[in-house]
N, C-alpha and C positions, 0 to 999 in steps of 0.2 A: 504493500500500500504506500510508504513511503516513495519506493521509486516510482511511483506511479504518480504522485503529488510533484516528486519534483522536477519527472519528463515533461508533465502537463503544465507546471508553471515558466519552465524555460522555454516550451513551445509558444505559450499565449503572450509571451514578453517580445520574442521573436517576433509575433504575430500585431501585437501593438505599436513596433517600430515601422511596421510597412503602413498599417494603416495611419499611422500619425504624419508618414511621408505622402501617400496618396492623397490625404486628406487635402493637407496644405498645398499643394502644388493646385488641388482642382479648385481650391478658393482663393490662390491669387492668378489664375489663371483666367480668372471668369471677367468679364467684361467691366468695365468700372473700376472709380478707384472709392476710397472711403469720403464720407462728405466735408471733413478736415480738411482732407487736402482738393476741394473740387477747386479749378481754375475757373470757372463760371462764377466765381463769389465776386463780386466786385473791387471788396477791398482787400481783396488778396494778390499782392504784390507777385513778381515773377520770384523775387529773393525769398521771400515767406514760407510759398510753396515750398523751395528748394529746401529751405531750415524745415519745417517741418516734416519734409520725405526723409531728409534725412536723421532725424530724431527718432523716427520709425523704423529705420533699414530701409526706406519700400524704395531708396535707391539703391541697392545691392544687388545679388544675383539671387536669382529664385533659391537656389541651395544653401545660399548665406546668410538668407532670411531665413532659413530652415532652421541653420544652429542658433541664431539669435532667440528664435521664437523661442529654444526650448531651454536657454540659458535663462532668460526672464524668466521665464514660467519656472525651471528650478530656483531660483534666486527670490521669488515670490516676487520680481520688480516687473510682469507683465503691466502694461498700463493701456487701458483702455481708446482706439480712438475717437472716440465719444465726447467724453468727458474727462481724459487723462485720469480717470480713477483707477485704483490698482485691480485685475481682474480677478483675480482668488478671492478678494473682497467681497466684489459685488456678485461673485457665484455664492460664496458663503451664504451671503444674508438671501438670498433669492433661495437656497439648498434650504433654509430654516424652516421657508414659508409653504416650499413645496413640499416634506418631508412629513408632515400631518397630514394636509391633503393626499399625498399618496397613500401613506398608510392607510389609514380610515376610510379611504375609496375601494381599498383591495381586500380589507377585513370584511367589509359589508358584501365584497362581490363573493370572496369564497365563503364567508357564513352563509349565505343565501342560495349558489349557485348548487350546492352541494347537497342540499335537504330536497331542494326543487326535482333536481336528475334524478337522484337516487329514485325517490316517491313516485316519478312520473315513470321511471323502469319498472321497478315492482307491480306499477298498474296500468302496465302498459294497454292504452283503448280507454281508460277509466272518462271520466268527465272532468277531474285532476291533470290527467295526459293533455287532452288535449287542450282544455280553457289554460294548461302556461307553454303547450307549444304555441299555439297561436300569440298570447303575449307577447312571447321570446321572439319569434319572426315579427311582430309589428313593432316593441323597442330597437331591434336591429333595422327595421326599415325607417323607423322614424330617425331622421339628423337629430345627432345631441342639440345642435346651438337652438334649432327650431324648440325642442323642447323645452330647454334650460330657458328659452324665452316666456313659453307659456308660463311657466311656473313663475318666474318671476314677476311677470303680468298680473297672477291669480296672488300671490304672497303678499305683494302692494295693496293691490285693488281690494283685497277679503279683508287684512288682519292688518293691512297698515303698517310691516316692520320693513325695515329695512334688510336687504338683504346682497348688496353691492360692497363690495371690498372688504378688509378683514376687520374693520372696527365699525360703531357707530358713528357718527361725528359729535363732540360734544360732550362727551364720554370721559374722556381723559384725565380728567381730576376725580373721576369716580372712585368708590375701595376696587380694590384689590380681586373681590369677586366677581363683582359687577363686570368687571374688566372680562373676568376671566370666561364669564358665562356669554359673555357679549361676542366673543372670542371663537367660542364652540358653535354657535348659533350661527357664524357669518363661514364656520368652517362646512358645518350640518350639509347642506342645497348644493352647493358647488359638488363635496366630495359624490352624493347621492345622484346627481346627475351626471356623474365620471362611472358611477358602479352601476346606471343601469343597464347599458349598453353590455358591460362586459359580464353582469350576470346571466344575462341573454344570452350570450355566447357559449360561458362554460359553461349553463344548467342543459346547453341542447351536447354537450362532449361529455358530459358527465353520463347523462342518459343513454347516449349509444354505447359508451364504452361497461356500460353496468348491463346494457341490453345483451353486449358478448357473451359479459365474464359469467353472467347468470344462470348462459347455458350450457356452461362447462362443464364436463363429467366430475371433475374435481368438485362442484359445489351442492351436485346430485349424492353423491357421494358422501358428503358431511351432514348433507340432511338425512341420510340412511343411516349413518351413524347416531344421530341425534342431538347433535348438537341445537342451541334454538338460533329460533332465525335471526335474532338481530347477530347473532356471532357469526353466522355464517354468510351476512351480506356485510355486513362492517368488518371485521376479521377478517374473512376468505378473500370475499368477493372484491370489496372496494380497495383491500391492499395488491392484490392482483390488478387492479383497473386505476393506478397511481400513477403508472410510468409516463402517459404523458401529460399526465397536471405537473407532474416534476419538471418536463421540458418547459412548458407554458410559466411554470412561476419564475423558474430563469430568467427566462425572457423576456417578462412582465419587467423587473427588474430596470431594465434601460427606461422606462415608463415613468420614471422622477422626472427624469429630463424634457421630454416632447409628447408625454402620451397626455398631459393635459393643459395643454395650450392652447385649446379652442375655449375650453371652460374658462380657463384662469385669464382670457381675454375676455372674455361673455361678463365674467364676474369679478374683473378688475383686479385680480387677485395677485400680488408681484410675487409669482414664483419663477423657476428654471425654466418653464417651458415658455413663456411669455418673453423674459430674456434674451433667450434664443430669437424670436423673433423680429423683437427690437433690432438684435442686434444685426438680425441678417438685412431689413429696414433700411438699417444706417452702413450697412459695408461695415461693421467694425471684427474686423478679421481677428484680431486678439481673441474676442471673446467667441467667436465662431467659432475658431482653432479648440479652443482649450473645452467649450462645451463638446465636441466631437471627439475630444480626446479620451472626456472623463466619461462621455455614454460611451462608447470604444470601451474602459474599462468596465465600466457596470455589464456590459453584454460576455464579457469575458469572465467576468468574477460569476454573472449570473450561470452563466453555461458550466463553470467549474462546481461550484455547488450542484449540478444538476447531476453532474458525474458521481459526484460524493455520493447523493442522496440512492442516488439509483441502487448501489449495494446494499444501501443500508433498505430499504423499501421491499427488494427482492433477493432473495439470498443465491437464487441460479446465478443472475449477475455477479462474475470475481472480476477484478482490478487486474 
């Protein structure tokens, strides 16, 4: 197991150096420069320009800007061309904000996704079956942002709260609670309308892969034995039918980053995925680079934990 931890970590570092090269080369490659340096600005001098290109490297060779970018970025003195803020800064505080929102989007999608499948397997034809397939196909057809509009519409319009960005306004000198309730209330709608889409998804993977595993001789089997049924569809059945929610939560993983930035636009909400778009917006190539760096890693660290998991989930599986 050991060697197996540490072929697979020399591989995916291997594997994070090309993609940190490709990355960079296809986003100063791409047409435009950043809006710092646009020569269209009126009171930007021919000298200006120049001082500022070069405060950037973006007068250097594509490969020079290559080692620069990743000197900064080790040195933590990346700086934004935005607002010359430092970039690990302003991922940090944006990593705060999305970091709840993610969570609490993903608890609510596999608390739910998972009781839904199971249930609608066991009874499969039921009136259960089919009133949360039909559901599950019309959350997937409906657009989140359409949705997350309605709600918002109806949240205003009904009850009168607020429900746009992560505070109330006004609020501020409030205790400490109030704060805090205020806080969860403005987290609540946003992450709920991130989790319905994807409970949709996995409650219809959950049910085909339980519709398999269910007809396996191995679970015909346990029930002749006698074991009772919850042990033998939780136990048997559903740890058999794990292997690929293990691939899926992987890979969900990259999902801090860009998997909600339609929401966190829709609901003004400054996380990482919003950032990202900002930043792609304005050309500000620092913080492009370094969010595609660090989803690059989360996709890697997620897919390593998947590996892990997989032994541990199924014992056929050895390392």
């Amino acid at each position: 197991m050991v060697n197996f931890i540490i072929k697979n970590i020399v591989q995916r570092i291997v594997l994070l150096v090309f993609i940190s090269i490709i990355s960079h080369a296809i986003v100063h490659l791409a047409p435009g420069e950043p809006s710092l340096v646009d020569p269209s600005n009126p009171r930007m001098k021919a000298e200006d320009i120049q001082r500022i290109r070069a405060a950037f490297h973006l007068d250097e060779p594509l490969h020079v800007q290559y080692f620069f970018w990743l000197q900064d970025l080790y040195s933590g003195e990346l700086k934004s061309f935005k607002d010359n803020q430092p970039v690990l800064g302003k991922i940090w505080d944006r990593f705060l904000n999305s970091l709840p929102l993610f969570i609490l989007a993903t608890f609510i999608t596999w608390f739910l996704a998972f009781p839904i499948g199971i249930q609608a397997a066991l009874n499969r034809g039921s009136t259960f079956d089919k009133t949360s397939t039909f559901l599950s196909f019309a959350m997937i057809s409906i657009p989140g942002f359409f949705l997350s509009y309605i709600v918002i519409i109806f949240m205003v319009k009904t009850f009168d709260v607020p429900v746009i960005g992560m505070r109330t306004f006004g609020l501020e000198d409030s205790s400490l609670l109030l704060q805090s309730m205020d806080r969860i209330w403005h987290l609540t709608i946003p992450a709920l309308m991130s989790a319905i889409v994807g409970t949709a998804v996995l409650s219809r993977y959950v049910r085909s892969q339980m519709l398999e595993v269910i007809n396996q001789d191995y679970i015909r089997t346990a029930r002749a034995v006698g074991f009772s049924n919850d042990e033998v569809i939780y136990h048997h059945g559903l740890r058999n039918a794990l292997l690929p929610f293990i691939t899926l939560f992987g890979l969900s993983i990259p999902g801090l980053i860009g998997g909600s930035v339609i929401f966190e636009t829709i609901f003004a909400w400054p996380g990482m995925g919003r950032l990202g778009y900002e930043a792609i917006l304005s050309r500000d190539f620092p913080v492009i680079l370094t969010l595609n760096f660090i989803a690059a890693i989360l996709v890697l660290i997620g897919t390593f934990v998947s590996d892990i998991l997989y032994a541990i989930v199924d014992p056929r599986i050895k390392f």
